[in-house]
MOPAC internal coordinates of N, CA, C and O (Angstrom, degrees):
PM7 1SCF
backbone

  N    0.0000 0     0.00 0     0.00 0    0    0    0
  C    1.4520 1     0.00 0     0.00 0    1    0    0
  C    1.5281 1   108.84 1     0.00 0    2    1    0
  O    1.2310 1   121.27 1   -51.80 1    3    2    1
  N    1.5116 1   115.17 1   128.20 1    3    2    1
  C    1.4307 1   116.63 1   172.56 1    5    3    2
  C    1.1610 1   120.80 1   -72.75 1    6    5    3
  O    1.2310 1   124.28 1   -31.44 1    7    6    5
  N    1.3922 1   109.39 1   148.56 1    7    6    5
  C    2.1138 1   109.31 1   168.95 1    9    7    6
  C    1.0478 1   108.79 1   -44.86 1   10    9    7
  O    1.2310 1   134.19 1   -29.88 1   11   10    9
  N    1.8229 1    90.17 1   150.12 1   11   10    9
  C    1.6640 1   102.10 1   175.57 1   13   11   10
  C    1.2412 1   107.04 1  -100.24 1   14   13   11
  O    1.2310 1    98.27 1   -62.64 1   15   14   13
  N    1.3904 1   156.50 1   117.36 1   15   14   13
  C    1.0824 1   150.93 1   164.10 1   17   15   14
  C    1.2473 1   137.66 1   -96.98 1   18   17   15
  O    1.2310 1   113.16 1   -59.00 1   19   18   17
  N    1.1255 1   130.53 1   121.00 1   19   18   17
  C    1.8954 1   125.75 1  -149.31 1   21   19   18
  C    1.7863 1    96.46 1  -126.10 1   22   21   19
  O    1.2310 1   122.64 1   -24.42 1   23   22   21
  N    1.7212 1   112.55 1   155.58 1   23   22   21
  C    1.2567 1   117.41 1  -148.85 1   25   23   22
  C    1.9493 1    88.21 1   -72.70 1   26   25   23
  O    1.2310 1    99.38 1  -150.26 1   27   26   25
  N    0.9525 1   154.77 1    29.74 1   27   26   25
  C    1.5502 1   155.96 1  -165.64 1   29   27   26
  C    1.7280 1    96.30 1  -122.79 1   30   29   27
  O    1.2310 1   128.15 1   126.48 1   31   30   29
  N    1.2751 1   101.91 1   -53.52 1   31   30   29
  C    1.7565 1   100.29 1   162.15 1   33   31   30
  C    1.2252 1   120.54 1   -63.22 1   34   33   31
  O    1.2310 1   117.12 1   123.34 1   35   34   33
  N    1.1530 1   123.09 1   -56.66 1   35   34   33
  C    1.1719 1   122.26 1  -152.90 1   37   35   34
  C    1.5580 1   116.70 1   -72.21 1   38   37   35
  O    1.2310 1   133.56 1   156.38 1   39   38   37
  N    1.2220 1    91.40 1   -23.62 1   39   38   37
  C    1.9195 1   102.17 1   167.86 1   41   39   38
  C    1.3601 1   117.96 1   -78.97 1   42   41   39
  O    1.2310 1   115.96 1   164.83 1   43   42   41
  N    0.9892 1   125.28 1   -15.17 1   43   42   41
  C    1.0376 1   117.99 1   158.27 1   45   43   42
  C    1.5302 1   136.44 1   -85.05 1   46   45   43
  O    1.2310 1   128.73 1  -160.72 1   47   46   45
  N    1.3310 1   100.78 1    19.28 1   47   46   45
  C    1.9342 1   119.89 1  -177.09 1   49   47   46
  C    1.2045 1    92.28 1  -128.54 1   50   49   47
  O    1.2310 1   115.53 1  -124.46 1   51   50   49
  N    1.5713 1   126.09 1    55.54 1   51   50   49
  C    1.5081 1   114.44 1   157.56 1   53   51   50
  C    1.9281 1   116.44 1  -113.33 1   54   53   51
  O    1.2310 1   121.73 1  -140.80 1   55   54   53
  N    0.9580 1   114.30 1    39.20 1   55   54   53
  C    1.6078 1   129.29 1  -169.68 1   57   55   54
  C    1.8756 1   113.33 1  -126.72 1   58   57   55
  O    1.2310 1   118.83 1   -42.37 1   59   58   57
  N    1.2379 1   119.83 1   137.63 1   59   58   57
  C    0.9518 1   118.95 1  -178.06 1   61   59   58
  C    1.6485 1   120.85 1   -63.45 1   62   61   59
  O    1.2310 1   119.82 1  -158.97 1   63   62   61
  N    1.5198 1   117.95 1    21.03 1   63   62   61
  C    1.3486 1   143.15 1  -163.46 1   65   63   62
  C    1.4275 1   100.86 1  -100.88 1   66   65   63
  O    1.2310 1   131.89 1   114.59 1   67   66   65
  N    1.8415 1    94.65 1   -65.41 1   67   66   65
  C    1.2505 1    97.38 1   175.89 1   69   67   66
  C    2.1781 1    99.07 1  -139.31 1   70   69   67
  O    1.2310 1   125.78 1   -44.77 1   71   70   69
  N    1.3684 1   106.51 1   135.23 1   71   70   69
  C    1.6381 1   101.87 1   174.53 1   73   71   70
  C    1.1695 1    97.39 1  -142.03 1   74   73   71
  O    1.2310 1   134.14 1   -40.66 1   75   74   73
  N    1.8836 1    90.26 1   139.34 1   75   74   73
  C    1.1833 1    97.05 1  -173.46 1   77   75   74
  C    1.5823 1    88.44 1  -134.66 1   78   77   75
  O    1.2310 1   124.64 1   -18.93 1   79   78   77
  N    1.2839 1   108.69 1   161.07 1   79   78   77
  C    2.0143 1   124.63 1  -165.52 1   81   79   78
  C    1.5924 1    90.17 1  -145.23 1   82   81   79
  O    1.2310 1   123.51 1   -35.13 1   83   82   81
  N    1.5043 1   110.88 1   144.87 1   83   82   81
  C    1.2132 1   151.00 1   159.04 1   85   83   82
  C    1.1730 1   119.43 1   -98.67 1   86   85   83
  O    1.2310 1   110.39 1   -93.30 1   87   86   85
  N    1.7443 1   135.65 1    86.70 1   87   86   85
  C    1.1736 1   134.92 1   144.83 1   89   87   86
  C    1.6176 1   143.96 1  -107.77 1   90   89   87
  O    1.2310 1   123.52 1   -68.64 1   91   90   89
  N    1.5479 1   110.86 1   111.36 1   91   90   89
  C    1.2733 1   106.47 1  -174.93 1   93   91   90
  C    1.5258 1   117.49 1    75.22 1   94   93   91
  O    1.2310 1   125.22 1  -158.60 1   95   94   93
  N    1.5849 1   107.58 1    21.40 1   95   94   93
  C    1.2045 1   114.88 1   157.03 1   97   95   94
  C    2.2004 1   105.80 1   108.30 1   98   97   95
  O    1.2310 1   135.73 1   179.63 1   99   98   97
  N    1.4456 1    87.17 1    -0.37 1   99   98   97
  C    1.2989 1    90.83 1  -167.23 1  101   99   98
  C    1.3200 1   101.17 1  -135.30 1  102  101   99
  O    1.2310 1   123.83 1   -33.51 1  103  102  101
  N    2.0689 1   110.27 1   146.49 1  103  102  101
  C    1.3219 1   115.93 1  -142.59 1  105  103  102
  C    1.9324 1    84.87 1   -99.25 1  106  105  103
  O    1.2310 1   124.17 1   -22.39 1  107  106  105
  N    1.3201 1   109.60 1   157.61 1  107  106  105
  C    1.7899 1   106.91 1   160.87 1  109  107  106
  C    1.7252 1   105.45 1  -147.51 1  110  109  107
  O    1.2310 1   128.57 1   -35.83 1  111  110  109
  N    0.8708 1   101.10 1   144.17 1  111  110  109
  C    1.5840 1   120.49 1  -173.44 1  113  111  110
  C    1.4657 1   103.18 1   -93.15 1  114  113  111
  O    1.2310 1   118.18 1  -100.33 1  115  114  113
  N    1.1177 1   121.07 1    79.67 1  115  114  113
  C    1.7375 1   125.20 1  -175.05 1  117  115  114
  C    1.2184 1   111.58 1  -101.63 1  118  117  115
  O    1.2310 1   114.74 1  -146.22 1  119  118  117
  N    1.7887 1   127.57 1    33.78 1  119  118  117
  C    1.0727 1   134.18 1  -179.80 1  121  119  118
  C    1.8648 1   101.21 1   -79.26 1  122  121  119
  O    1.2310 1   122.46 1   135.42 1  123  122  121
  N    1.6899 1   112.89 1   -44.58 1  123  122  121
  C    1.7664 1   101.69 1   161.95 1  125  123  122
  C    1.1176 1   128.82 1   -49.85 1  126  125  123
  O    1.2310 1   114.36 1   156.21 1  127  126  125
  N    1.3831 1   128.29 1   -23.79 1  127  126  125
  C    1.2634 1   154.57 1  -139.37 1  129  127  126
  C    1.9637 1   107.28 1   -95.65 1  130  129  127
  O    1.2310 1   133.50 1   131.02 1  131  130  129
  N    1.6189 1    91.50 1   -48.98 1  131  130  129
  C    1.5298 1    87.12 1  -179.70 1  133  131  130
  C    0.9833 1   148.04 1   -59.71 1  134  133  131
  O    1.2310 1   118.42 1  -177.68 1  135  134  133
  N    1.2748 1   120.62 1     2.32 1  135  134  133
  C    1.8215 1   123.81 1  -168.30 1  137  135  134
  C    2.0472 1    93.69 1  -107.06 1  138  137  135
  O    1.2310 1   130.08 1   168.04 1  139  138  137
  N    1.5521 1    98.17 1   -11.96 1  139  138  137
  C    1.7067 1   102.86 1  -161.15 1  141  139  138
  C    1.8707 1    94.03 1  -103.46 1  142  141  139
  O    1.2310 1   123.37 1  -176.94 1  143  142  141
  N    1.1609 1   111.15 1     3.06 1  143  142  141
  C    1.5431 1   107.28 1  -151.43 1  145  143  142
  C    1.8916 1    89.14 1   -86.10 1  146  145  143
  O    1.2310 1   114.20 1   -66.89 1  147  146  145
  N    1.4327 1   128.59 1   113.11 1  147  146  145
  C    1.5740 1   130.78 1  -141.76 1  149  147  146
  C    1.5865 1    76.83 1   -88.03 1  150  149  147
  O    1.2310 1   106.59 1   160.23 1  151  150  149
  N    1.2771 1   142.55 1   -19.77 1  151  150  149
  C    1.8354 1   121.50 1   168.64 1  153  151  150
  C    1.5695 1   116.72 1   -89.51 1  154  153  151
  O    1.2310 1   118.92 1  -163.62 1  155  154  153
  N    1.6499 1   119.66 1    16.38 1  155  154  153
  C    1.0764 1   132.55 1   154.01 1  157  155  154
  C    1.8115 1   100.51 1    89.79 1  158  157  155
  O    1.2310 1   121.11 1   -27.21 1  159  158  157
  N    1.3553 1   115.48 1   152.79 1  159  158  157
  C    1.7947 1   137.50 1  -162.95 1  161  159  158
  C    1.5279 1    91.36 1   -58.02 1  162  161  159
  O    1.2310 1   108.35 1   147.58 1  163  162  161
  N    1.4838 1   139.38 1   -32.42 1  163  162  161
  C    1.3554 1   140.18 1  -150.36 1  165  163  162
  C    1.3219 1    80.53 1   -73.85 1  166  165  163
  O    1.2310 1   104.12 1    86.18 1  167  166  165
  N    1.2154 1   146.88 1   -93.82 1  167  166  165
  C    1.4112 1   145.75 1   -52.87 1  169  167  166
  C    1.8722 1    72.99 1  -129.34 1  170  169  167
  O    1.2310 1   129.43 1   121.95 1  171  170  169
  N    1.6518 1    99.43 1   -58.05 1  171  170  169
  C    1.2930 1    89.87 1   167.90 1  173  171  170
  C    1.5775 1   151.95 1   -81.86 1  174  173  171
  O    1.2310 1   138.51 1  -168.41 1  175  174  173
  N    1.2365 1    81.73 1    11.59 1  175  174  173
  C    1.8436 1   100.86 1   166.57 1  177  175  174
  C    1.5979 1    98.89 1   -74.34 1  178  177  175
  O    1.2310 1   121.25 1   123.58 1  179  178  177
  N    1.5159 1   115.22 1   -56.42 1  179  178  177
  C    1.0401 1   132.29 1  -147.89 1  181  179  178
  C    1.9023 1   102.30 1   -61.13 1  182  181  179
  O    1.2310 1   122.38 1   141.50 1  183  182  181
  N    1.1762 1   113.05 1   -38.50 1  183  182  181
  C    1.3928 1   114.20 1   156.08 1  185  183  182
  C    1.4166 1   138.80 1   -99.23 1  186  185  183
  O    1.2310 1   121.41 1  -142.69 1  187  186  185
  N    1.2613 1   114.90 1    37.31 1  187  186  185
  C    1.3729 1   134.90 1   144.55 1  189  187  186
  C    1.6376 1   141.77 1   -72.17 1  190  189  187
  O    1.2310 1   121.21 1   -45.65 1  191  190  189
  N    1.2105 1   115.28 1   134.35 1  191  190  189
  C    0.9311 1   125.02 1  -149.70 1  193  191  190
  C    1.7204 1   134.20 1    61.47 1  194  193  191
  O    1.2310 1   125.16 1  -139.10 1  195  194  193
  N    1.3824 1   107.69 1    40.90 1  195  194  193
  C    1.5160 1   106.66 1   177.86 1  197  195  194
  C    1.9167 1    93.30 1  -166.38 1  198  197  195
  O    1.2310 1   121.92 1     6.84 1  199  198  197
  N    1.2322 1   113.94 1  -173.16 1  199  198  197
  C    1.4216 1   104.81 1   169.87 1  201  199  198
  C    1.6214 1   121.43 1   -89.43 1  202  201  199
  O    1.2310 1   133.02 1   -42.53 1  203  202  201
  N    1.5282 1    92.45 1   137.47 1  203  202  201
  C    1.7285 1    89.42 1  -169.86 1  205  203  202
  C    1.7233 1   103.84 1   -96.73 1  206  205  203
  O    1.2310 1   123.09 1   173.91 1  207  206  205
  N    1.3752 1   111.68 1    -6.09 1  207  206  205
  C    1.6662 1   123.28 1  -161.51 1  209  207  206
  C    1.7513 1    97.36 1   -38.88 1  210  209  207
  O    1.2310 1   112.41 1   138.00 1  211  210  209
  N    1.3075 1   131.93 1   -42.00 1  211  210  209
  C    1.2452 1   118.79 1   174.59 1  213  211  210
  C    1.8898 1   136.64 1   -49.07 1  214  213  211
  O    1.2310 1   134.62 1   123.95 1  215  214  213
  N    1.5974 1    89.33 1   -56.05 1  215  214  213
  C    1.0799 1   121.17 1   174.15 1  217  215  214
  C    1.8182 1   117.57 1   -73.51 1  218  217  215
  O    1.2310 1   127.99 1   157.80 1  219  218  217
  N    1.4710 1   102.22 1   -22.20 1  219  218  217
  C    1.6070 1   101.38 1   156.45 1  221  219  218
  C    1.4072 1   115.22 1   -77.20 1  222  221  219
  O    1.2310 1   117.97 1   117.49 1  223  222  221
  N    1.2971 1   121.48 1   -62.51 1  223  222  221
  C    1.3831 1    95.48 1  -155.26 1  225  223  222
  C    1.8428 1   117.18 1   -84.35 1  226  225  223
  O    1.2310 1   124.73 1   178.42 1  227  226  225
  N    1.7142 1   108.53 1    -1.58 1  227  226  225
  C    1.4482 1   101.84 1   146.01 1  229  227  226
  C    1.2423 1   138.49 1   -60.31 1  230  229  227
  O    1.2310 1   122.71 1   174.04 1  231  230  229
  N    1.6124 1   112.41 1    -5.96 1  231  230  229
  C    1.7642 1   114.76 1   162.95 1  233  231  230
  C    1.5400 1   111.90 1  -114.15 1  234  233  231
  O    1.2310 1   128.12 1   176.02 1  235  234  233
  N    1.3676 1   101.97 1    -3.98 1  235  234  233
  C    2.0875 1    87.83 1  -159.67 1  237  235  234
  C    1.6395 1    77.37 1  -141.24 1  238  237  235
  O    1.2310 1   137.05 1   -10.17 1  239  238  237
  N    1.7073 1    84.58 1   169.83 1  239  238  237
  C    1.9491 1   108.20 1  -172.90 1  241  239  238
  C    1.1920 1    90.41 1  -124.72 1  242  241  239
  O    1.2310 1   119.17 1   -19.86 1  243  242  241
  N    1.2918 1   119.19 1   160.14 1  243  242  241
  C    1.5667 1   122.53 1  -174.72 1  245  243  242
  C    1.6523 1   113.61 1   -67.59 1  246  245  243
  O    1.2310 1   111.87 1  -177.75 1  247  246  245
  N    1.3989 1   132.92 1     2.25 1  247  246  245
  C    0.9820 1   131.15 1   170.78 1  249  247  246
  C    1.5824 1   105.01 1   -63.05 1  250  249  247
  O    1.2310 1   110.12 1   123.74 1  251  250  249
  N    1.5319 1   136.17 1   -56.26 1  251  250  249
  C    1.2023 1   143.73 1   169.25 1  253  251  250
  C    1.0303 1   120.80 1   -44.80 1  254  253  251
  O    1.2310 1   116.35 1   158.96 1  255  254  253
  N    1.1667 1   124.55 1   -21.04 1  255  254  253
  C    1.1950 1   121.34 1  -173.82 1  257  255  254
  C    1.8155 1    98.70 1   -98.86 1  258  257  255
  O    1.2310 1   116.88 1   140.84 1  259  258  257
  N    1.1779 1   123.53 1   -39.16 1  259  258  257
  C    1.6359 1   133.19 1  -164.06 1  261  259  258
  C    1.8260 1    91.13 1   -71.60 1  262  261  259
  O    1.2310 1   117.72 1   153.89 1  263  262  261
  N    1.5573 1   121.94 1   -26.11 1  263  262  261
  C    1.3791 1   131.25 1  -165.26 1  265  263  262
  C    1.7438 1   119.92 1   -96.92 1  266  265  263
  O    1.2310 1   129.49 1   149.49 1  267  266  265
  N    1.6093 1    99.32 1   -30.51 1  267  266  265
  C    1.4080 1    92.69 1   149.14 1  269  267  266
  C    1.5223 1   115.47 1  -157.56 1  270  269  267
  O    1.2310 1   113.07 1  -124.61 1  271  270  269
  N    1.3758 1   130.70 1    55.39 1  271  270  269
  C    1.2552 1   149.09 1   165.47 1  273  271  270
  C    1.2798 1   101.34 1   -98.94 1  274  273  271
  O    1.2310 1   113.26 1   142.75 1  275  274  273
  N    1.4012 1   130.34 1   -37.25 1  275  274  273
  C    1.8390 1   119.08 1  -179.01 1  277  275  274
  C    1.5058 1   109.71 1   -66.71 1  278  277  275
  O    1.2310 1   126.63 1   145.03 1  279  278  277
  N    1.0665 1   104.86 1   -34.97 1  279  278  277
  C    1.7615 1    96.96 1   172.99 1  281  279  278
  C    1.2907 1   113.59 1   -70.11 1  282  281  279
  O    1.2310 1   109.29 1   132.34 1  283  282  281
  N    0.9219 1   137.67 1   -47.66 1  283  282  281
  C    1.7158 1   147.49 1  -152.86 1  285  283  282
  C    1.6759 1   112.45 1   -92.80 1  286  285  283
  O    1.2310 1   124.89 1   163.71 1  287  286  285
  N    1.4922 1   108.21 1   -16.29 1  287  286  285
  C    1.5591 1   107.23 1   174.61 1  289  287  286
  C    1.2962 1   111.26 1   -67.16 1  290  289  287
  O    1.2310 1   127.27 1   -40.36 1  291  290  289
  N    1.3773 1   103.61 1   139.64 1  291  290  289
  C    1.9619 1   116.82 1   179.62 1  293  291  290
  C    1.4185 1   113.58 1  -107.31 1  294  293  291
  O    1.2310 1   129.02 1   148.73 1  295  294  293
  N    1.4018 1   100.23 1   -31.27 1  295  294  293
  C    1.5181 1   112.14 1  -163.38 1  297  295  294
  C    1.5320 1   116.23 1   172.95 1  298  297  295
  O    1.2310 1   125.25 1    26.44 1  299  298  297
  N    1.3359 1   107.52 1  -153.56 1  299  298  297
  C    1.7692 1   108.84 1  -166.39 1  301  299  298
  C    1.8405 1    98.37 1  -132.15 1  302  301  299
  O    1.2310 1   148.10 1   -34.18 1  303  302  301
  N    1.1399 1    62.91 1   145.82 1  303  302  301
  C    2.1242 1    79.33 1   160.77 1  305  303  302
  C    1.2717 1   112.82 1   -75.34 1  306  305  303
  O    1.2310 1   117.90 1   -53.30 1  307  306  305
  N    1.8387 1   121.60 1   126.70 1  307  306  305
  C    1.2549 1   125.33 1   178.81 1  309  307  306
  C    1.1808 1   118.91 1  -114.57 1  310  309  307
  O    1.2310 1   122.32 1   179.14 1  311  310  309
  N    1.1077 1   113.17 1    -0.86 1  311  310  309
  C    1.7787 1   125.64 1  -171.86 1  313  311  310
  C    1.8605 1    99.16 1  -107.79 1  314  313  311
  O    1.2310 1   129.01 1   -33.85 1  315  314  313
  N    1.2529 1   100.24 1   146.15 1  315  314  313
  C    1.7300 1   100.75 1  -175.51 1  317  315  314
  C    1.5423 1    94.57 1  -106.16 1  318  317  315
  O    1.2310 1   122.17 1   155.90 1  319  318  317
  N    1.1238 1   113.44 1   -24.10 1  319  318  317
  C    1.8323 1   108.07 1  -165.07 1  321  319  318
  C    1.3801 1   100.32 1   -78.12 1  322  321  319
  O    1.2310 1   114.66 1   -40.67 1  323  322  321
  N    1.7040 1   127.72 1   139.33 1  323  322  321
  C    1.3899 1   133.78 1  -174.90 1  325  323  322
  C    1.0116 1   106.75 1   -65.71 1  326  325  323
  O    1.2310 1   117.44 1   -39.76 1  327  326  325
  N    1.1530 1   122.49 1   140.24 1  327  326  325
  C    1.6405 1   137.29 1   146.55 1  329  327  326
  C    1.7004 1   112.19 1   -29.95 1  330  329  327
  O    1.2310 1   120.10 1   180.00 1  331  330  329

């Protein structure tokens, strides 16, 4: 069973310490991720800790995500109300 993650956690993973992203209902820990992220650590700091599902798939196609979202998933979104 995957983590449950609720919007009280998840705000608190918006730092290059620890980041955490919400897409499509599912949590990813892209704190390894930032120095490799090819639109640079800002952009994705900047949507941490809340859901980025908008702001992903206006830059990326689900290939990116199938290529490095399986590593980085922690868990699921448990809260229905938006960020």
């Amino acid at each position: 069973m995957s983590k449950q993650v609720d919007s009280i956690e998840l705000k608190k993973h918006k730092s290059e310490d620890s980041a955490w992203v919400v897409v499509d209902g599912k949590v990813y820990d892209v704190t390894s991720f930032l120095d490799d992220h090819p639109g640079g650590k800002k952009i994705l700091l900047k949507n941490c800790g809340k859901d980025a599902s908008e702001s992903f798939w206006t830059y990326h196609g689900e290939k990116v995500l199938e290529k490095v979202g399986k590593d980085l998933q922690i868990g699921e979104f448990k809260d229905s109300a938006k960020l």
